[in-house]
N, C-alpha and C positions, 0 to 999 in steps of 0.2 A: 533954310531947308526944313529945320526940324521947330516949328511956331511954339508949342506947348512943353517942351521937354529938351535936357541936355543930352539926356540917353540917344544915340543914336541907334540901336537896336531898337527903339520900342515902335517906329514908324513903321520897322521891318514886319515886328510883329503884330500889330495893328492889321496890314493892308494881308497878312497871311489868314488873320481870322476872318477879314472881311471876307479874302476871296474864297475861303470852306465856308461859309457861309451861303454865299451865294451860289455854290454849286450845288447845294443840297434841297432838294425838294423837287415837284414838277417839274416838267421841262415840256408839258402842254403847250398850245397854243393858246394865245388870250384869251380868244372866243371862246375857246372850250372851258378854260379855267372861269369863264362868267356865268355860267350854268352849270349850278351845281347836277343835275341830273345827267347832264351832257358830261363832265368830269366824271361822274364817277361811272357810266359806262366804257368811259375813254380809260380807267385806269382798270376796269375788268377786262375790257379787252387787249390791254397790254399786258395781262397778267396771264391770261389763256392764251397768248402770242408767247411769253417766255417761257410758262409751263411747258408748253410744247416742244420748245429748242430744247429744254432741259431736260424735259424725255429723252428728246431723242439721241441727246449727249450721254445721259446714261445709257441706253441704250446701245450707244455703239460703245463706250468701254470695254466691255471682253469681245466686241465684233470690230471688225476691221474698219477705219474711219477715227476721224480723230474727235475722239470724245469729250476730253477734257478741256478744245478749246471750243466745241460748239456748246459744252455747258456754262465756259465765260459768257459768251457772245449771249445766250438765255439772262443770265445775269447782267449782261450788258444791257440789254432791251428792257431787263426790271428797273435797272437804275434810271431808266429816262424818267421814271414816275414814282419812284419809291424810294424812300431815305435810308432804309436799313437797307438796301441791294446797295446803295451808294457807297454806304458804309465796308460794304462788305469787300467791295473792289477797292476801292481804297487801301483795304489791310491785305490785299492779296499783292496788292500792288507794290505795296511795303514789302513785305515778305519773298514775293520775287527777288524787288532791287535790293535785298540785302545777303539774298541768297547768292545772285552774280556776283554779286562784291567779294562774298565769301568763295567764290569758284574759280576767281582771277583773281586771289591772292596767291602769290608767288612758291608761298609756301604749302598752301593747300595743293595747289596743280600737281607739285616735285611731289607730295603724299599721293594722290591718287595717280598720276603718273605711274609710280613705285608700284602700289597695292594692285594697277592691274596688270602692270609686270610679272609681277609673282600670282599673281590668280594663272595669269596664259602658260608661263612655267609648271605650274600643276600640275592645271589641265592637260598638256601636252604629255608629259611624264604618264599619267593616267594612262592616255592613249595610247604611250609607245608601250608601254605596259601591256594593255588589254591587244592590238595588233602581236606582240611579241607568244603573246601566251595563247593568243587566241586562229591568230590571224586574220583575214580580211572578212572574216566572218560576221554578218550580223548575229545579235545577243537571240534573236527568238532561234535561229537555227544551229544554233550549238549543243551539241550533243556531251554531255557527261558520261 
């Protein structure tokens, strides 16, 4: 199995480098990558194609529309031709899957479970409050 070594990890690690490796860079087509002039309109214009998504994912941010994943999917489109946008989803990538990890621990859920337990208990308290004292009254038409 393992020709050059007793470590049986290090095959593992070997074929993990190779395969970051080989995900990183263009993802042109040949033709394109064999002219450099042809290449390097091909990566403007995938750059003014993501620009664009990513506009318009900021954009929809504080508007209605989902923002944050059509400024991935912008980031998506950089990474078909750019090492640092690769990178970059990569670490998001990371940081999601460690996020879930952290949100389907057992003991995390029973905390935020709890925490919004007592936020909606407040809240409600508040309300019965302001109804009690106020009645079904909206705030702007209340009279002091």
């Amino acid at each position: 199995m393992n020709t050059g070594s007793d470590e049986p990890g290090e095959v593992a690690v070997a074929a993990d480098e190779t395969n970051a490796e080989r995900g990183l860079g263009s993802r042109a087509p040949k033709f394109i990558k064999a002219r450099r002039a042809l290449h390097l309109s091909w990566q403007v214009g995938v750059f003014i194609v993501g620009l664009a998504v990513v506009v318009a994912g900021v954009i929809m941010l504080p508007l209605p529309g989902p923002g944050w994943l059509v400024i991935f999917g912008g980031m998506a489109i950089w990474a078909t031709e750019f090492v640092w946008a690769q990178l970059v989803l990569r670490w998001t990538k990371r940081k999601v899957t460690e996020a879930t990890q952290r949100a389907l621990d057992p003991r995390v859920r029973r905390r935020n479970i709890i925490l919004t337990t007592v936020g909606l208990v407040i809240i409600a308290a508040l309300m019965a409050v302001y109804v009690w004292k106020f009645g079904f009254a909206m705030p702007w038409n209340i009279k002091e």
